[in-house]
N, C-alpha and C positions, 0 to 999 in steps of 0.2 A: 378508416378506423385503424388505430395503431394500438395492438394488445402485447403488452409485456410481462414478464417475470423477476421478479425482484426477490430478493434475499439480501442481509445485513450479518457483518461477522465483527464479532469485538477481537482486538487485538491491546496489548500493552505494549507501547514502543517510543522511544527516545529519540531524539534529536535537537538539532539549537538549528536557529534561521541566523546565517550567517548578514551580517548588514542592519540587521534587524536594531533600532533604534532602542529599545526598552529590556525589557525582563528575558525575551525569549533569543536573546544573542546567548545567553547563557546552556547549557547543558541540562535538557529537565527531560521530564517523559509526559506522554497523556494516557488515558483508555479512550483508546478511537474506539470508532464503530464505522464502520466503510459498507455502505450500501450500494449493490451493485443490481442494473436493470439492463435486462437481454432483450431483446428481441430476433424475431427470426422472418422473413417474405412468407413464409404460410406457413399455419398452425399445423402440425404433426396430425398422426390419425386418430390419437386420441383427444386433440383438443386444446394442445398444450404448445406452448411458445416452449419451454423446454420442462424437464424435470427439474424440480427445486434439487435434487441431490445431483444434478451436473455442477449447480452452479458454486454447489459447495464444493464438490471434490475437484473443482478446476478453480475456482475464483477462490474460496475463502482458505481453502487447505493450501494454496500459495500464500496468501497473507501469512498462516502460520507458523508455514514452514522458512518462510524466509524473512521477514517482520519481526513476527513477533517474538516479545524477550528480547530484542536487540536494540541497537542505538545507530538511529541513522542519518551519517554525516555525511556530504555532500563532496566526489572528490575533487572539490577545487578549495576544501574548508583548510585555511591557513593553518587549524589545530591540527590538522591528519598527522603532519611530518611530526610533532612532538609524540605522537599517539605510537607512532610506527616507529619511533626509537626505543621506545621503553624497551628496555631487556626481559623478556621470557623467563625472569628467573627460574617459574615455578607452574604448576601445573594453573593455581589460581591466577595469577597473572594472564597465562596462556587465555585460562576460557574468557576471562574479564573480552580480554581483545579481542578473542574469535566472534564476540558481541559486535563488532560494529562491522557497518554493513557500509562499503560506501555505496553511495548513489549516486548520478551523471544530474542530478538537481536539484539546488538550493529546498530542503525539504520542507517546504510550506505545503498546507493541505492541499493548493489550490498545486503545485506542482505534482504532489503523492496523487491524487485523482488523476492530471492528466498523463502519468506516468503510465498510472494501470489502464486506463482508455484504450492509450495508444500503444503502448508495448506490451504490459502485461496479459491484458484480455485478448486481443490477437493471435497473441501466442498462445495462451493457456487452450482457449475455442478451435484453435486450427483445424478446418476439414468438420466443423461441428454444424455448420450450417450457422450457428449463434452468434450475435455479435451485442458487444459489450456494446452498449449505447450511452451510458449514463453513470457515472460514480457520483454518490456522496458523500466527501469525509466530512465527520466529525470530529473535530479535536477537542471538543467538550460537548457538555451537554446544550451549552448555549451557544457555540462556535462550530460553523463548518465552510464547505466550498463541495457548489457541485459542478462538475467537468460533462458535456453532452456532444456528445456527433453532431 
């Protein structure tokens, strides 16, 4: 038998799929919703694979804090070096840019899930006993990609 704990955190967040054949080579955003399921080798004393408020204040308070409201471009994306020249005239400019976030992978769902699998839930869990097993993004409400151990 394999019992887990799941939680799902909306975020607003930007990116373009660089390669990408159609619409989404372009600069746009979505509302994800990133559903994350734990598991642990034995249920605690009270019964539980973990507390739902771990999974928020390790898994989804990362999405927020670092995700969301921003635009995430990938840093091998040809547009970076035009991004990174702009001149800082002004403090709007500044934050404009402090918005992007690069990331080490072409940012398709199916990439942003095994990103958090593999690096972010590891890290986030460390010494917790818990281990991320399973991400679902959703990058709409009809599209997504799930990433599993």
């Amino acid at each position: 038998m394999r019992v887990t704990a799941n939680r799902y955190h909306d975020i607003s967040c930007g990116h373009r799929v660089v390669g990408h054949e159609g619409k989404c080579r372009h600069l746009h955003g979505h509302n994800y919703r990133v559903h994350f399921e734990c598991a642990v080798d034995e249920l605690d004393g009270v019964g539980r694979v973990v507390d739902f408020s771990v999974i928020k204040a390790k898994l989804c308070m990362w999405l927020e804090e670092n995700w969301d409201h921003r635009m995430l471009l990938w840093d091998m994306d040809p547009a970076l070096s035009s991004l990174r020249s702009v001149p800082r005239a002004n403090d709007e400019i500044a934050h404009a840019l402090d918005g992007i976030v690069e990331v080490p992978f072409n940012p398709t769902a199916e990439n942003i899930g095994i990103y958090l699998v593999n690096v972010v839930g590891p890290a986030q869990l460390a010494n917790s006993g818990v281990t991320l097993t399973r991400v679902f993004v959703e990058e709409t409400r009809k599209c997504g990609a799930a990433v599993e151990l």
